[in-house]
C-alpha positions in Angstrom: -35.5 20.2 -103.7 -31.7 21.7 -104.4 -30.6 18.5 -102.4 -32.4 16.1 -104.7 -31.1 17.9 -107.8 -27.6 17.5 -106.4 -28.2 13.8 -105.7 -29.7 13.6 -109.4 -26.5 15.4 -110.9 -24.5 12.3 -108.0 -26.4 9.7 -109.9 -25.8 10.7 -113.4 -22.2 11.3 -112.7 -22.6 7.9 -111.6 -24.1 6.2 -114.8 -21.5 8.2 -116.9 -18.9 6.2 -114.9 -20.1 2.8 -115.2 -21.4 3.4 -119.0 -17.2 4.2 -119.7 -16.7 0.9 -117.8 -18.8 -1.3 -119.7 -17.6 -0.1 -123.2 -14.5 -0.8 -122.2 -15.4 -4.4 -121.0 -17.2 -4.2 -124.4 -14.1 -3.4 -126.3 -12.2 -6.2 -124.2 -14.8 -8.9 -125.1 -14.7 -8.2 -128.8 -10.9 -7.9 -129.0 -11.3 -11.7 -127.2 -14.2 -12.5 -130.0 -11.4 -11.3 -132.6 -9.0 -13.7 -131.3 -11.0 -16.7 -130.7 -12.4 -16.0 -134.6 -8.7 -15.6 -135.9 -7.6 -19.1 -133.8 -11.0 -20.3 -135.4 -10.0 -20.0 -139.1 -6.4 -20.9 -138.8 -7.0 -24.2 -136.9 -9.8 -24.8 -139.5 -7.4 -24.1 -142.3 -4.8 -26.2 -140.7 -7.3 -29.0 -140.7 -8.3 -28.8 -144.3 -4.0 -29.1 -145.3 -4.1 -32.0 -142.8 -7.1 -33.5 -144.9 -5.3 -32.8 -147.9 -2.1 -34.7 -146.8 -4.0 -37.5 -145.1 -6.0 -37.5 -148.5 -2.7 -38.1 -151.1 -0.7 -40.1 -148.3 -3.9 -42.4 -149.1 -3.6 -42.0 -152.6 0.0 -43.0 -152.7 0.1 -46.0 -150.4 -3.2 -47.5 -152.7 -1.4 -46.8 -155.8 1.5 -48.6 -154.2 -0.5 -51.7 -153.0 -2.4 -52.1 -156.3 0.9 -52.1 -158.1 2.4 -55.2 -155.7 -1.1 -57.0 -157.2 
C-alpha cells in the first residue's frame, strides 16, 4: 500500500511537470499567434495604401489620356 502511495505522489509529481511544460508551449504558441496576427494586419494595411496608389496612378494617367482626346 505505502509503495503505491509513493508511486501515486511519483505520478503527480510527474503531471505537475509536464502541465508547466505545456503552458509554456502554450505561451510560445500564442506569442507566435501574436506575431503572425501583427504581420497579418500590417501586410493587409500595406495592401490597402498599395490599392490606394494603384487607384489615383489610374486616375491620373485616364485624366491624362482623355485630355490628349
Amino acid at each position: 500500500m505505502l509503495k503505491d502511495i509513493e508511486m501515486m505522489k511519483g505520478d503527480i509529481g510527474n503531471l505537475k511537470k509536464d502541465s508547466g511544460e505545456i503552458k509554456k508551449d502554450v505561451l510560445v504558441v500564442k506569442k507566435d499567434l501574436s506575431d503572425l496576427i501583427a504581420k497579418n494586419d500590417q501586410r493587409q494595411k500595406d495592401d490597402e495604401r498599395w490599392k490606394q496608389n494603384m487607384r489615383s496612378e489610374e486616375r491620373r494617367v485616364g485624366k491624362e489620356c482623355r485630355s490628349r482626346w
